[in-house]
C-alpha positions, 0 to 999 in steps of 0.5 A: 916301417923305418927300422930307426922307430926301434931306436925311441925302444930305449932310453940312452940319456943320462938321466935313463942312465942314472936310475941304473940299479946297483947291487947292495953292499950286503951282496957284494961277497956273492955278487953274480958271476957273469961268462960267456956262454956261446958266441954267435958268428957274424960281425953285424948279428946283434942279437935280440931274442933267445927261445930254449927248446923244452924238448932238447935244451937247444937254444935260438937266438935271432939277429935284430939286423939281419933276420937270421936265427942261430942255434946252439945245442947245450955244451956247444961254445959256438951256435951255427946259423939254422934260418940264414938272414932275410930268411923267407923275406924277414928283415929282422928277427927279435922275438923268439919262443919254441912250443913243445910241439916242435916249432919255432916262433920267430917275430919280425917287429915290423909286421908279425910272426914267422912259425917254423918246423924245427925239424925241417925247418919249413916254414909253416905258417904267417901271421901279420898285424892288420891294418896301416897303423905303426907297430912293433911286434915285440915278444911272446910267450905260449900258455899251457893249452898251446896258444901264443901271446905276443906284445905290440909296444905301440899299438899298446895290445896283445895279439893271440894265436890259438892252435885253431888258429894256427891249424887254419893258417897252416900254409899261408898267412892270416892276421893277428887279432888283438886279445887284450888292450892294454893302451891304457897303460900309455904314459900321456907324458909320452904319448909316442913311447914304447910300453909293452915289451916282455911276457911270460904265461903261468905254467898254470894257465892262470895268468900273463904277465906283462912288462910296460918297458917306459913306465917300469909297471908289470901288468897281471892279465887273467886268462880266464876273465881278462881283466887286466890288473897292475902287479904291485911292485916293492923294492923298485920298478921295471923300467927298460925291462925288455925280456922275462923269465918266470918260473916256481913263482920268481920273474926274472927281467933284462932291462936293456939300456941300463945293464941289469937283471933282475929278480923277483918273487910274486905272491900266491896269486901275482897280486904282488912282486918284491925285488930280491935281487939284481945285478948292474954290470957293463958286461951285460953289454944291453941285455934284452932278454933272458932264459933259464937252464939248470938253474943259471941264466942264458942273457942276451948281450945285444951291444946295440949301443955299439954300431947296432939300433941305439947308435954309433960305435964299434961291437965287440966280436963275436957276439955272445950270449952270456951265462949269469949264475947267482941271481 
């Protein structure tokens, strides 16, 4: 598939650029801080997802251009390659999670997901999205028991992987198979735009949450019954939100083409979200997507406007990952 579908991903015109969030002038005394976490080396990475390793802190970020994956450990200012690019035959790389068995998961939109011993860094198994249809394999996140969610934000579903899965795959490639259908969530005004984007499981195997990037709606998918639901939104919505975060009840989310991070506490039940807070900076620089550590964010600042998927220019170098504390 052209890697040119990923630019329709984000909205750049002025009118997308217009509903950009601002902080309230309540909060200007302690507006967030923004730094420089570590940077990434290469002058082409434009990276695109991060994963935080539960067990050791370490960090993994992927190139969108190149396939690559770069780890830094915690204290580091600067990540090392760990899976140099075309890595395996991966093109790109975007989404990315580590499991707290040891392995890396790493998405190439284009066609699946690529599983990785951390240790070895072995490849240990492939899963591809069936069929000739377009797709755009976008996120994931893994529940409690150990199965592995992820997004296609054209095809408008969710693909699971369980730990049989997994275990039957174990040295060669099998299919994604579709679990939730969330093509519904599709705005007819746009029939050919992008949807589902970011996806966080609850620690507590209740639920998924899910973002839709083009109509700004978080959706609610019980694991239980899989009924899908829309989380009722107060005090704004979640357009070109890319990548999320959740923890102790509070959603954080990038939303890419506007330079903002948000966050927002759910109700008990994630019936309901409000917004709390958010900050709107240049220096965000199209953040795609986020983690959490001690308590700061870790912000992927992919500068995909400048050079990179969204259109012409000059990055700025060396790519980094920001911290962003006070949200």
């Amino acid at each position: 598939m052209s890697r040119s579908i990923h630019r329709r991903t984000f909205l750049t015109t002025a009118a997308a650029l217009a509903v950009a969030a601002t902080v309230p002038a309540a909060q200007a005394a302690t507006a967030p801080r923004i730094t420089t976490a570590f940077a990434l080396p290469g002058d082409r990475v434009y990276p695109e997802g991060i994963a935080l390793d539960p067990r050791t802190g370490d960090a993994y970020v992927g190139s969108y251009t190149t396939g690559a994956v770069y780890r830094a450990a915690p204290g580091r200012r600067t990540a090392e390659v760990f899976l140099p690019a075309g890595a395996d035959g991966r093109l790109t790389a975007n989404g990315l999670k580590a499991d707290r068995a040891g392995r890396l998961w790493v998405i190439d939109s284009t066609v699946g997901v690529d599983v990785y011993d951390v240790r070895g860094r072995a490849l240990l198994a492939r899963f591809r999205v069936p069929g000739d249809a377009p797709r755009f394999v976008n996120d994931l996140a893994i529940a409690p028991d150990g199965t592995a969610y992820l997004t296609d934000s054209t095809r408008g579903v969710v693909y699971a992987v369980t730990p049989a899965d997994l275990a039957r795959a174990r040295g060669g490639t099998a299919s994604l198979r579709a679990r939730y259908d969330l093509s519904g969530v599709r705005d007819t005004q746009v029939p050919d735009a992008y949807t589902l984007n970011g996806i966080v499981a609850d620690p507590a195997g209740r639920y998924l949450l899910v973002v839709d990037m083009t109509g700004g709606g978080l959706y609610r998918i019980d694991l239980a019954s899989g009924t899908v639901r829309q989380v009722a939104l107060h005090g704004g919505d979640l357009k070109h939100g890319d990548g999320l975060e959740l923890a102790h009840g509070t959603v954080w989310a990038a939303h890419n083409t506007v330079n903002t991070v948000s966050r927002w506490r759910l109700d008990a039940g994630a019936a309901s979200a409000r917004l709390e807070r958010q900050v709107t900076d240049a220096a965000l620089q199209i953040p795609t997507t986020l983690g959490r550590r001690h308590g700061r964010l870790l912000v992927v600042r992919s500068q995909f406007d400048k050079g990179g998927p969204m259109g012409p220019g000059t990055p700025e170098t060396p790519f980094t990952v920001a911290w962003v504390a006070g949200i």
